[in-house]
N, C-alpha and C positions, 0 to 999 in steps of 0.2 A: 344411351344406357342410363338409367334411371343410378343414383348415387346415395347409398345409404349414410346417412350424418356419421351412424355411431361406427363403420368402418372406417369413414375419414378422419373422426374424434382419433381410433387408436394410431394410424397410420400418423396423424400428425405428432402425438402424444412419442411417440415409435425413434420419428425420424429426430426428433427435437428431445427427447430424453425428459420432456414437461411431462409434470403428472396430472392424471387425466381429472384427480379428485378436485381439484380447484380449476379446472373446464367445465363452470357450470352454466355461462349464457349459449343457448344453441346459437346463435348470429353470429358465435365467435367463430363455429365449426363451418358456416356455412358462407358468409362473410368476415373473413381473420381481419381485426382491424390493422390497419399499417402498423409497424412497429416504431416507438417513440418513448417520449418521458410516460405521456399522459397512457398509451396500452401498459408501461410496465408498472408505473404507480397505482391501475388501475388494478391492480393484482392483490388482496390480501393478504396472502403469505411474504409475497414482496415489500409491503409495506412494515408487516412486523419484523421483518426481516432486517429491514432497513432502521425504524424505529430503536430497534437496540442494538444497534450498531453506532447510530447517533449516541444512546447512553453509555454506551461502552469507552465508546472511544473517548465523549466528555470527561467518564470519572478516568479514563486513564491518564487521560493529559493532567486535569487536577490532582491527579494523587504524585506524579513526576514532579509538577512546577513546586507542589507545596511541599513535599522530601527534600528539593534542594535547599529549598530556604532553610525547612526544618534543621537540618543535619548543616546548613554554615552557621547556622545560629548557634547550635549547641558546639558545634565543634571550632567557629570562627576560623577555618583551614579549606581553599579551594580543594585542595587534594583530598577531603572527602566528597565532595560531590564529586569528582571525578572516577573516583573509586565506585559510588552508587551505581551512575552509569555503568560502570563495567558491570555491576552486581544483575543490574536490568537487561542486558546484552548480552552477556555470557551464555545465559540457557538459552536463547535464539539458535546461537550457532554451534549447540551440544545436543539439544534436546526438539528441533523442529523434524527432522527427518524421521525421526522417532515417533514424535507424534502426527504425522501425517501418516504413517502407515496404520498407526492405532485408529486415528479416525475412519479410517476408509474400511475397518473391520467393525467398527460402530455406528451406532443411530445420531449421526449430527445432530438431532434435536436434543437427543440427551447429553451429550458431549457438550455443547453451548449453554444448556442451560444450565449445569451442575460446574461446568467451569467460571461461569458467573456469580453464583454464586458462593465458589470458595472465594474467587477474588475479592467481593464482597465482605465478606467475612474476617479473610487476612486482613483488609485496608480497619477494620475497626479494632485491631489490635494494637494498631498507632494511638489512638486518644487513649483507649485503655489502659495503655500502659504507662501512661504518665502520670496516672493515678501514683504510680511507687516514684517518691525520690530518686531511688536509684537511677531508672533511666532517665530521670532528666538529664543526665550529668553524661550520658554516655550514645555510642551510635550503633553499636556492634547489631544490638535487634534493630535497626530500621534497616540494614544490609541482609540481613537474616531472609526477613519480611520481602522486600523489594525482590531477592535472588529467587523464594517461593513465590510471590508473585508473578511474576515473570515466569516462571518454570507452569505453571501452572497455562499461563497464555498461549505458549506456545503449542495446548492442545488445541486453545479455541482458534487459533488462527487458521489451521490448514483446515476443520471440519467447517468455519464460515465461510472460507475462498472457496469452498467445493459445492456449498450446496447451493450457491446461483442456480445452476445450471439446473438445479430440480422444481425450479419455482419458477422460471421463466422459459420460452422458446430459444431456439437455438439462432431465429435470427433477431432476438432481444435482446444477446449478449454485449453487445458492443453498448446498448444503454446502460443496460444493469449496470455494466462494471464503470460508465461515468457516472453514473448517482455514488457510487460506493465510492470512488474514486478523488469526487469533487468531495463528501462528505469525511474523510478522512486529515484534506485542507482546511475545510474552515471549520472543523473542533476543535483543529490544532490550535488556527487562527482565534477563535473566542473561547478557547477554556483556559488560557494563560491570562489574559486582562479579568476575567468573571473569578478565579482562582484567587487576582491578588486582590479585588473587592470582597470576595468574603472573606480574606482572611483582616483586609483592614475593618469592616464592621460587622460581622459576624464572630468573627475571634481567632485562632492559628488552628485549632481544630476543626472549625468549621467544615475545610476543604475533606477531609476526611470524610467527615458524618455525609454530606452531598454525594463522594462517590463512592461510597457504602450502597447508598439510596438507588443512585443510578444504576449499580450493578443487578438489585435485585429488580429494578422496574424492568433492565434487558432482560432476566430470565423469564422474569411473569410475561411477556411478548415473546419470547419465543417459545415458550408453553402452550401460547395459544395458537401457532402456527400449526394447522393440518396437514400441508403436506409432507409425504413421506421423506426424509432425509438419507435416505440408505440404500446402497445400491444392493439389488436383490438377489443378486449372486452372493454375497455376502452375509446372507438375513439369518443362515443358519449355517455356523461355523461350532463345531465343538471341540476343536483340536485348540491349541494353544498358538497364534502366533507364532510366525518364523520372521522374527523383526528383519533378522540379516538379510535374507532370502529378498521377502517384499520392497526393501532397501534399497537393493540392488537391482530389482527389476525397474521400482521407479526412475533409478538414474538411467537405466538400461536404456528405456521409453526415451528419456530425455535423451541419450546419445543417437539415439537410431532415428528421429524423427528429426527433420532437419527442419522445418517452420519451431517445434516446438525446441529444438534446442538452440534456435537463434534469438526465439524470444528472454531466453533465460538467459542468455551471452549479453542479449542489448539490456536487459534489467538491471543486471550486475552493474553493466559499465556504467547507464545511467544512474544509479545510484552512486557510486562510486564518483563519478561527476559531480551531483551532485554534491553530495557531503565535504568534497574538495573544495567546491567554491565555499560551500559555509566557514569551512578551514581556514582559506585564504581571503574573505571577505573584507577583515579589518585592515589587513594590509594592503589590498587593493584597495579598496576607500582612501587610504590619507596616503600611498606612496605612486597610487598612479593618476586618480581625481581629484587628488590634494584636498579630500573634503575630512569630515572627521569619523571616525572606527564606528561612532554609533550612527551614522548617516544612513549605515549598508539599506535601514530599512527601503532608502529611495529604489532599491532594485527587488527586494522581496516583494513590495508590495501591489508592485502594478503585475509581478512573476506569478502572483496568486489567481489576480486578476486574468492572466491570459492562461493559466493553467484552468480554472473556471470556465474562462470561454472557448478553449479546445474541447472541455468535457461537454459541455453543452451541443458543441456543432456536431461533436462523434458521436454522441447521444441520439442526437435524431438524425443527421445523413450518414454518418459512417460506416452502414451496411452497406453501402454504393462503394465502397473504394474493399479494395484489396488489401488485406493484412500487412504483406508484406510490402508493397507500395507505403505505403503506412510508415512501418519500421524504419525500412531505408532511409524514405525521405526524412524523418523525423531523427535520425541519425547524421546527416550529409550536414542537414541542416543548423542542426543544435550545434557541429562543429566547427561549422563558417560562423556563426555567431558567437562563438566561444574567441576564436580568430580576429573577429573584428572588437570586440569587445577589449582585448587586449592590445592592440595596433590603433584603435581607434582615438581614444583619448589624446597622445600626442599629438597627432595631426592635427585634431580640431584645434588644441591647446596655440597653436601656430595659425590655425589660418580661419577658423571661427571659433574663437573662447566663448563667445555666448550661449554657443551651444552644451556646454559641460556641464550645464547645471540638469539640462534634459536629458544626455546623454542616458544614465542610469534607469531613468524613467521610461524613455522608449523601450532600449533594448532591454529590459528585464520583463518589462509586458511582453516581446515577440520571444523570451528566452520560455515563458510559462507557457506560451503558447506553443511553441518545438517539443518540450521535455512532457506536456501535458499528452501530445502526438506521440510521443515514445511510450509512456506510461498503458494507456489505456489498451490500449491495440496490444499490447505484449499479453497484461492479461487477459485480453477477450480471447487471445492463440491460448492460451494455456488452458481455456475452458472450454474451445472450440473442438481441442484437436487434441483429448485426453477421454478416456472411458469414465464413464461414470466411478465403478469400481477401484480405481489407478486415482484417481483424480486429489485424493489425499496427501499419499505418498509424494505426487509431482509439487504441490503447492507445499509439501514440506519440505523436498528436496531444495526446490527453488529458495524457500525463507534461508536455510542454513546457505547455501552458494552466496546467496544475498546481502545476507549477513556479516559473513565471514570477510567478502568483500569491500565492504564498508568497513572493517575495522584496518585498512590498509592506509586509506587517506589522512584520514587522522591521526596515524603516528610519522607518515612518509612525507603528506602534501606539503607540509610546514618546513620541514627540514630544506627540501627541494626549495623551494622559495625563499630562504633564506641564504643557498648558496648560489642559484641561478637565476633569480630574481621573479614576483609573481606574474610578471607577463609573459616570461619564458615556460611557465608551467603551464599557464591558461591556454598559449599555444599549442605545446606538447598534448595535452590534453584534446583540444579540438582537432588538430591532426589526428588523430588516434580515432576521435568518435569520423571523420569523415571517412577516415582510412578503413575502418570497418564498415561503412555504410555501402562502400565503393568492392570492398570484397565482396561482401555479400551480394550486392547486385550482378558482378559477373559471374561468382556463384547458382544464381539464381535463373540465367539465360540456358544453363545445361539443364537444371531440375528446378521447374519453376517451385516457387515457394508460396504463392495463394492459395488458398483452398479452393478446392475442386469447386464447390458450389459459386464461386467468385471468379473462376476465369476469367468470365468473358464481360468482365465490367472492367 
């Protein structure tokens, strides 16, 4: 039976929620090339996509790195930067679930674009303002700034995580989300050195004026992006939002779907994990490697590196493995290495010292490579196994969960380490990440947890 393109054009378009307008080579329809870096980069909407997400994420890390300085300068008090932070964090875990449901009754292209733009805008009322005396001398508006700021990100964040899935196929998810994924890393990684060179030869303003710039170059890119952002049940609504209502359905979704609500249980924790070691990092440095507080970089940096080279291999094989094979193992895992990481040192210190100097080195690279396996694969479940329309709401539910969660370590992690000491928590902790990897697997033998289209790999 003879096979018409433009029927298999929709059926694929259909089954994978890609929009058929940026399906423009017929070879694609009739030969789909494999899915990889190079088919998703191949995509123009993907690319601008990705292009201001690069600028985004640059002026946001420079406009964070240079507020802190700004505001110790002026204020010469850590406990204002400490304060900013909370000013930048706070609307996350108030205001994402909110905007996640607002996005999902909106046009993500205009949401992205007009939210970059105000950011843009707020950030140049920092040099602005120092035009008046007055605020030299004071911090209140750079708190002001940073909390709208901030308030304002938390639309664009759940309308970006959602609209993957309209720009690429449903089995290009697992790449998309390591280009996003890995690019999130190294803006972090080079917009804090690039931040402190322009401020030393460009001037303290400088870092402003740059991601001012970058914010409107991400709107003019996603301006230009064609495909539709919007899910079309949604395209004409005249009624007012039921923020409560939709709210509550997205957590609904997350309760009742047990792949998608394991991935938000393992994000939380790993995050959480995360941010704890960052917590404990100084004091494990000089009380259990006996090296010095600013060393820790020997574990970040090869951590970067094997985060890098997870996104990479789940980029292009990780359609071949099972999500939740994924998770688990990337759970069991990250928690024996947590385990050894914390027991390990002594021993060596007894019966090969030479090794202590690598120690860091190795296992931070195999630590980037487990947490990189946890990362990815959560959110390619979350874009897998959510409705186009819902897909808002989830990614905003998930930010506040996420969020909320991460401010526990930070006030708790420290405390605990100082009375149980930090290889006592490092453990507790890896218990905890195995001890869930191990539930969930026997979990998983009654009601598998792969996606259907993944069984039988």
């Amino acid at each position: 039976m003879e096979t018409r393109p433009e029927l298999l054009e929709i059926s694929l378009t259909q089954d994978s929620g890609y929009d058929a307008g940026a399906l423009r080579d017929p070879r694609e329809i009739i030969l789909p090339r494999p899915p990889g870096f190079g088919t998703v980069l191949g995509r123009r909407d993907f690319r601008l996509i990705w292009f201001a997400q690069v600028s985004s994420q640059l002026a946001d890390k420079f406009l964070m790195f240079s507020l802190l300085v700004l505001t110790y300068t002026v204020s010469r008090a850590s406990s204002q930067g400490a304060i900013l932070f909370l000013a930048y964090t706070f609307p996350s875990v108030v205001l994402s679930s909110v905007a996640g449901v607002y996005a999902d009754r909106h046009d993500k292209k205009r949401l992205m674009f007009y939210t970059n733009v105000i950011r843009g805008g707020l950030i140049l009322l920092i040099p602005l303002s120092r035009f008046s005396s007055y605020f030299s001398h004071v911090t209140w508006h750079l708190l002001v700034i940073t909390f709208l700021f901030a308030a304002v990100g938390q639309v664009f964040a759940p309308a970006e995580a959602a609209s993957i899935q309209f720009i690429v196929r449903s089995e290009e998810l697992m790449t998309a989300t390591s280009v996003f994924t890995s690019t999130v890393i190294v803006t972090l990684l080079v917009a804090v050195p690039l931040s402190t060179l322009a401020i030393k030869f460009l001037g303290p303003d400088s870092p402003y004026w740059i991601a001012a710039g970058l914010f409107l170059l991400a709107s003019w890119l996603i301006y230009l992006v064609r495909a539709k952002l919007r899910a079309h049940n949604h395209a004409n609504h005249s009624r007012a939002p039921d923020f409560f209502f939709e709210l509550r359905e997205g957590l609904g979704i997350i309760a009742r779907r047990p792949l998608v609500r394991f991935a938000v249980i393992q994000l939380s924790l790993t995050i959480t994990v995360v941010f704890s070691i960052f917590v404990l990092a100084p004091q494990y440095m000089s009380t259990v490697l006996k090296l010095l507080p600013t060393d820790v970089y020997l574990f970040l940096a090869p951590a970067v590196i094997g985060m890098l080279g997870a996104a990479f291999f789940l980029g292009e094989y990780g359609r071949h493995f099972r999500r939740s094979h994924l998770l688990i193992g990337g759970l069991v895992a990250g928690g024996v290495t947590l385990v050894l990481i914390a027991i390990l040192p002594n021993l060596l210190r007894q019966f090969a010292p030479a090794l202590i100097s690598v120690f860091p080195v190795v296992f931070g690279f195999i630590g980037g490579i487990e947490f990189g396996a946890l990362f990815i694969p959560a959110f390619t479940v979350l874009q897998e196994k959510t409705e186009a329309e819902m897909r808002g709401r989830i990614f905003g539910a998930m930010f506040t969960i996420v969020n909320a969660a991460v401010a526990l370590p930070i006030l708790v992690a420290g405390g605990l380490a100082d009375i149980f000491g930090v290889t006592a928590v490092i453990v507790g902790m890896g218990c905890l990440m195995v001890a869930t990897g191990a539930i969930s697997a026997l979990t998983g033998r009654r009601s598998p947890l792969g996606p259907p289209d993944l069984a039988s790999t």
